[in-house]
Z-matrix of the N, CA and C atoms (Angstrom, degrees):
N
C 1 1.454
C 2 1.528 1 110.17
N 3 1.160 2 116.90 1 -43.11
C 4 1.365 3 131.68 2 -171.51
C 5 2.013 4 108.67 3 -63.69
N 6 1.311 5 114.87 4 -30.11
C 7 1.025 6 134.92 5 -166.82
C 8 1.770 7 105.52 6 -94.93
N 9 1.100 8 107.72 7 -18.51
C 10 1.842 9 134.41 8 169.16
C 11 1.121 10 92.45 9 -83.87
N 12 0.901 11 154.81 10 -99.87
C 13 1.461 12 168.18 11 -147.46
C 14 1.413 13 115.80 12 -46.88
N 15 1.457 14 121.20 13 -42.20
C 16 1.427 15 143.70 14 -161.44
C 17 1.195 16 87.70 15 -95.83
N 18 1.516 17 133.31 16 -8.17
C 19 1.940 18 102.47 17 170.99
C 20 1.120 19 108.85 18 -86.70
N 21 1.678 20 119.40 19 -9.02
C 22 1.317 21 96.54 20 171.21
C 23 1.684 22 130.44 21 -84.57
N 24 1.170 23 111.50 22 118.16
C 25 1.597 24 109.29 23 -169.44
C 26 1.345 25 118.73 24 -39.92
N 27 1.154 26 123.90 25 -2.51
C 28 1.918 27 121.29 26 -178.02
C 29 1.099 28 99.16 27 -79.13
N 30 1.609 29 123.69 28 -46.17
C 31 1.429 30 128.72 29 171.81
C 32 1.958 31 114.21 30 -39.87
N 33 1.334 32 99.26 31 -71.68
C 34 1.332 33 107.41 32 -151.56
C 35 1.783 34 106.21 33 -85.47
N 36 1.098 35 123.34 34 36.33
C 37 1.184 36 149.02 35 -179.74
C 38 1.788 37 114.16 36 -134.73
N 39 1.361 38 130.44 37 112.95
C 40 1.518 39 125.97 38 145.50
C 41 1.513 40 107.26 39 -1.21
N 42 1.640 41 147.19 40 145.46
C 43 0.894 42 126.75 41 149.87
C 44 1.389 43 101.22 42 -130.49
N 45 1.553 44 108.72 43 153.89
C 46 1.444 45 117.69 44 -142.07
C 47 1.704 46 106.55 45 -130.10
N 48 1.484 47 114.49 46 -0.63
C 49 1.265 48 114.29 47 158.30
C 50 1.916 49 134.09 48 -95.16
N 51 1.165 50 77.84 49 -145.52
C 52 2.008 51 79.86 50 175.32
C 53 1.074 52 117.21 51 -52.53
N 54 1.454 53 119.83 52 137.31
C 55 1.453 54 126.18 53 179.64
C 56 1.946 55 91.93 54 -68.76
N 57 1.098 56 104.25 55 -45.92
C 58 1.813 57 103.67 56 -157.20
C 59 1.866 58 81.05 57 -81.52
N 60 0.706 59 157.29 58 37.64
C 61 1.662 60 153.05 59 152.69
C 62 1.537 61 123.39 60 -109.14
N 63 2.052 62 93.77 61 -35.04
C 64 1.317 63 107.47 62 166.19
C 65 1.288 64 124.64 63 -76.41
N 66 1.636 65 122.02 64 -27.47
C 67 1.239 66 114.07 65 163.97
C 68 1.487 67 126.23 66 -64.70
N 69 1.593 68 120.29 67 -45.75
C 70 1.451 69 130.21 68 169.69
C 71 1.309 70 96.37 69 -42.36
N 72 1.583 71 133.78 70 -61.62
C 73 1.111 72 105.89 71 -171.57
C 74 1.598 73 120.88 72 -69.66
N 75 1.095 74 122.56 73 -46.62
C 76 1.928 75 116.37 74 171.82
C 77 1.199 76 95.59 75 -24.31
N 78 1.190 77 119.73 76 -83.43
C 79 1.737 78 134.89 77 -171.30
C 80 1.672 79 110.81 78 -25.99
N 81 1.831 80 120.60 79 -48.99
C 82 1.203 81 96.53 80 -168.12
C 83 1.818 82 92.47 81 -89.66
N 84 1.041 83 126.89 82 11.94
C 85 1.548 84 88.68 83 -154.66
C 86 1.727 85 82.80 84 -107.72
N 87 1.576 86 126.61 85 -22.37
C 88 1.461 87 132.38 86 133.41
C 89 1.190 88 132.49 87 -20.86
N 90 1.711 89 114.92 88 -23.54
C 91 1.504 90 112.96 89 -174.56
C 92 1.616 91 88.16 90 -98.76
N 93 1.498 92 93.33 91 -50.76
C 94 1.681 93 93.36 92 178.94
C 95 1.765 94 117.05 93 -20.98
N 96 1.363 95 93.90 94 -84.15
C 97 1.388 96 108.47 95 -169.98
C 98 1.564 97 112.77 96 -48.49
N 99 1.157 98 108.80 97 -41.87
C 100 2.047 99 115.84 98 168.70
C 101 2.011 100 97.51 99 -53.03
N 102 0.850 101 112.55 100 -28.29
C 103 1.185 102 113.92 101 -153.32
C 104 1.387 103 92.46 102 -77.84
N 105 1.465 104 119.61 103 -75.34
C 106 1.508 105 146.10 104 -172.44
C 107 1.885 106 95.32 105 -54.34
N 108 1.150 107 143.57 106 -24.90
C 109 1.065 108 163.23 107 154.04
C 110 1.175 109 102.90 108 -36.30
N 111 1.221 110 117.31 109 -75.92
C 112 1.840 111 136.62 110 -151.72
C 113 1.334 112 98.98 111 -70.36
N 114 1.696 113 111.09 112 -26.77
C 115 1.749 114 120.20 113 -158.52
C 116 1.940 115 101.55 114 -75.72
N 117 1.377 116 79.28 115 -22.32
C 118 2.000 117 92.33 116 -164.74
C 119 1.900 118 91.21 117 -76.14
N 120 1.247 119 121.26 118 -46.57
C 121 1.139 120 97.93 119 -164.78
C 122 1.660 121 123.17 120 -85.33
């Protein structure tokens, strides 16, 4: 999962804005991957 997550460059970069912008994003790109997940099984 961790290795899913880390292609997106917001991850694997310092990020240097809003704390409350950085969570929305964890959150969607988290649903994402749950999402694309669920599709496989």
């Amino acid at each position: 999962v961790n290795a899913k997550i880390k292609t997106f460059q917001m991850l694997k970069q310092k990020y240097r804005n809003r704390r409350k912008r950085y969570n929305l994003r964890v959150n969607l790109i988290c649903a994402l991957i749950n999402f694309d997940r669920n599709m496989m099984v």
